[in-house]
N, C-alpha and C positions, 0 to 999 in steps of 0.2 A: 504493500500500500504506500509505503515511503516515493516511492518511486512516481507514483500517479500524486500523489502532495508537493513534490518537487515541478511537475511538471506542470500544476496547475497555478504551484506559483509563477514559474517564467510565464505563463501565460497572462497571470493576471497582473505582471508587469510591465507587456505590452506595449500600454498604453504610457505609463511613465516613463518608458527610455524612448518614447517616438516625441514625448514632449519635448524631451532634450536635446533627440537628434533635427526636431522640427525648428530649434534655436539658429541649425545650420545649414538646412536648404527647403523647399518647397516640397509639402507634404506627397504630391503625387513623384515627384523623385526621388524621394526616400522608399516609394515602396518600390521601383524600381532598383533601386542599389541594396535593399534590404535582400528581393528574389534574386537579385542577380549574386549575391554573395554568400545564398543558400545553393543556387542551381550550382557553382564552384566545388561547392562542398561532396555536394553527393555527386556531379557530373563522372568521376571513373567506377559509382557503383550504380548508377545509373544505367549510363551505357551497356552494361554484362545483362541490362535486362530488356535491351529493346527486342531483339527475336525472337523473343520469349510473348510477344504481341500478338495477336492473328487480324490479319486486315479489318475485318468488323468493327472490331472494338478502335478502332484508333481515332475514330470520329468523335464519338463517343467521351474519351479516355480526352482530347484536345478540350470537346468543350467542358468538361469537369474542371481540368486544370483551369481553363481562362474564367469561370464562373467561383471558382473555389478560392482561388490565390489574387485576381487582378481583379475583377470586379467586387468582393468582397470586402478587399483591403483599401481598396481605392476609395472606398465609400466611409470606409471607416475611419480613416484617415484623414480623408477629406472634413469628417465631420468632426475629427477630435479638435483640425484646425481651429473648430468656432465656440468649443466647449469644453467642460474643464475634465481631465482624465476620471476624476471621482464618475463622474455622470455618465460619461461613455461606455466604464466598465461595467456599473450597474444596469445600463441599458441591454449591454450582452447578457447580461443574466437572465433576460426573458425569453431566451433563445429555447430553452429545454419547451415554453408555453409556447412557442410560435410553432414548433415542430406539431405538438399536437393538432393545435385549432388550421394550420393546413393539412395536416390529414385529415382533420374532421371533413372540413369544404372538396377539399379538391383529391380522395382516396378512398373514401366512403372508410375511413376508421373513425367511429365515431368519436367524441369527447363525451368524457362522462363527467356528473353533477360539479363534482369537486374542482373538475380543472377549470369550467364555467366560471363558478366563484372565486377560484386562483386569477383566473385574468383578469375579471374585474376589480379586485385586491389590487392585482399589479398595473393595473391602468388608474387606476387611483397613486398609486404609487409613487407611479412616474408625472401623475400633474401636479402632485405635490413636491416629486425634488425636483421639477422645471422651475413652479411658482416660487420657490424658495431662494432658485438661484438669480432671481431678481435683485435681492439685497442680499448679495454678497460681495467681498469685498475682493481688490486686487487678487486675480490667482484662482479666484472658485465660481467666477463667471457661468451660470449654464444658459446655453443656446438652444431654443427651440429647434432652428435652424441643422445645430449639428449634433444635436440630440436625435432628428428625424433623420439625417442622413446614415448616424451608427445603427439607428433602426432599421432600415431598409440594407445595409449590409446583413444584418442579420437574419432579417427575412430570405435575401438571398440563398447565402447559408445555410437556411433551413427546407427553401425549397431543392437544394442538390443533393439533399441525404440519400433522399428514397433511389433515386437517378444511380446515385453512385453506391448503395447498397444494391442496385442491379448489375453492376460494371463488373463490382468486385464478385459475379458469381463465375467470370470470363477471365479474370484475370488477377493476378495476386495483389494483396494488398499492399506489400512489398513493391511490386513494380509497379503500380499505382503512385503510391505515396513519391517514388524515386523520379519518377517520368514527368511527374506534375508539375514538381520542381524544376526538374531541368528545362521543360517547355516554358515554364510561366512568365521569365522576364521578356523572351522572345513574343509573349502573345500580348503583352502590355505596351511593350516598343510605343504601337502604333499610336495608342493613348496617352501612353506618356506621351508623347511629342505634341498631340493636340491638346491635354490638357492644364499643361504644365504653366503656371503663372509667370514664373520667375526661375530663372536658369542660374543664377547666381548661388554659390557656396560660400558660405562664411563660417570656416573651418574656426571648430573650435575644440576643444579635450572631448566635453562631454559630448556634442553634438556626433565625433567618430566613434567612441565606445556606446552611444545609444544606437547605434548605426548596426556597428558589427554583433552587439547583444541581438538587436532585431533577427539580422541576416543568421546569426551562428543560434543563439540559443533558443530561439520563438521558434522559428522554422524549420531546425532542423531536432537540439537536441531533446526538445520537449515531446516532442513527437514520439522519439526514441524510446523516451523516459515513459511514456502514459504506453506504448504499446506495450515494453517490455512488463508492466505491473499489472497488465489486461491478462498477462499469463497465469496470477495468481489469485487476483482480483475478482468477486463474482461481478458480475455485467450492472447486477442493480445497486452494489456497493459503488461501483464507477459511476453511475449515474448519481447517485446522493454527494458523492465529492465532485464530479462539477459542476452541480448547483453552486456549490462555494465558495467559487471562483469569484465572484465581484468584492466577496467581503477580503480578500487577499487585496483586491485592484485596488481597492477603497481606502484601507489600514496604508497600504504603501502610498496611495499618491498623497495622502495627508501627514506621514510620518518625510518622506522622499521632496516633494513639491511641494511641502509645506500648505497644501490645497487649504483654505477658510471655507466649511461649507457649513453655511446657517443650520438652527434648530430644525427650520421647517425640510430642510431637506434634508436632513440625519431623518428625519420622522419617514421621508418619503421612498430615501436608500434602504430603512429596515422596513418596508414596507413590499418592496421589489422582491426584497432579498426572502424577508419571510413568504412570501406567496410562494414562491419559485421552491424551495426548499419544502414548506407544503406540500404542492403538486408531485413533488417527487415522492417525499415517504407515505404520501395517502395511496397509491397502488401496492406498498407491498405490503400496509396492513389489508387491504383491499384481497390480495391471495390470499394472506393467512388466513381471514376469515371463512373464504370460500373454500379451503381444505379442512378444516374443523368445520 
């Protein structure tokens, strides 16, 4: 389990070394140099698995990677530019409800009573720690704006699960996970070049080590870290620790960035926070019950 706690925390640091690396260039370049400093990494165990491919899947397996790594990040990125890391990470924490209520709509899995209430709890949640980051001070600014853009990364996110739990019935999740990487900076190019505000680099200490933390540790060794403890780990114990992933994001960007974030929106981060965590452990008293 150490191993999945480690990995949830690079994760749920994220958003604080991109704040720092964001000091040093334009948010959709940095995701660009973050992929591109991952696809390096894995690029010679990558390659031992491209023939390991079969024609079908490679359509497939492209758009996974450009929906998973460039439009995901892009967006998230994009929107931490306008909002403060506390608020972004907490936002990700609705990811586990989003997954549901598009299945519900668009899968025919239905949602049940609990997670109904779970999302209204966390839709409450969230226009409490919006509303609150109106009077905050320097540093704990929250943005509608890039509050609703980390939103829609996540949505993203959620809608490529089911997609790419079909992918991976064709091919290893191993060469998945490798390939994705290696493709992603090349599928972003394009976008970076049209979306990029500002081309300028103002090199600074933290600005390169949030840079290469992004590229080396988020992308590749977290990965590493959460698969290898999936070996020992039951599926619904995994699922209960990434709900807890924002309250990681949260503790650091305010011990890390120093983040100011008002009453009303502590009220509305433990509000996210507890729905989501909810949602998760109301299914496995949910079985117990149904097997007694």
């Amino acid at each position: 389990m150490i191993y999945q706690i480690i990995a949830l925390i690079i994760w749920g640091s994220a958003f604080i070394s991109a704040k720092y690396a964001q000091t040093m260039l334009d948010p959709i370049l940095l995701v660009q140099f973050r992929l591109t400093i991952a696809a390096i990494i894995v690029a010679p165990m990558a390659l031992r698995h491209v023939h390991r491919i079969k024609r079908p899947s490679w359509k497939p397996l492209i758009a996974m990677a450009f929906l998973n790594y460039v439009a995901v990040l892009f967006l998230q990125f994009k929107g931490l530019q306008y909002t403060s890391a506390s608020s972004a990470v907490t936002i990700l924490g609705l990811e586990p409800l989003i997954v549901v209520f598009l299945g519900h709509f668009f899968f025919k899995d239905k949602a049940k009573s609990y997670h109904w209430f779970c999302g209204l709890l966390a839709f409450i949640g969230v226009i409490t720690l919006i509303a609150g980051g109106h009077g905050a001070e320097i540093g704990g600014e929250i943005s509608l704006l890039g509050c609703f853009l980390v939103f829609l990364g996540s949505i993203t996110f959620a809608c490529i699960l089911r997609p790419t739990q079909a992918l991976l019935k064709n091919i290893s999740a191993s060469s998945y996970s490798l390939l994705s990487l290696l493709f992603a900076p090349f599928l972003a190019l394009p976008f970076t070049a049209i979306f990029t505000q500002t081309w300028e680099i103002h090199w600074n200490t933290q600005g390169v080590l949030g840079l290469l933390y992004l590229g080396i540790c988020c992308n590749w060794l977290a990965y590493w870290l959460w698969n290898k403890g999936m070996d020992s780990v039951p599926a619904n114990l995994s699922g209960l620790l990434a709900a807890l992933e924002p309250i990681f994001g949260v503790a650091m960007a305010v011990l890390l960035l120093h983040e100011q974030i008002t009453w009303i929106s502590w009220i509305g981060i433990g509000i996210v926070i507890f729905s989501t965590v909810l949602a998760t452990i109301l299914p496995r008293f949910e079985k117990k019950a149904a097997v007694n």
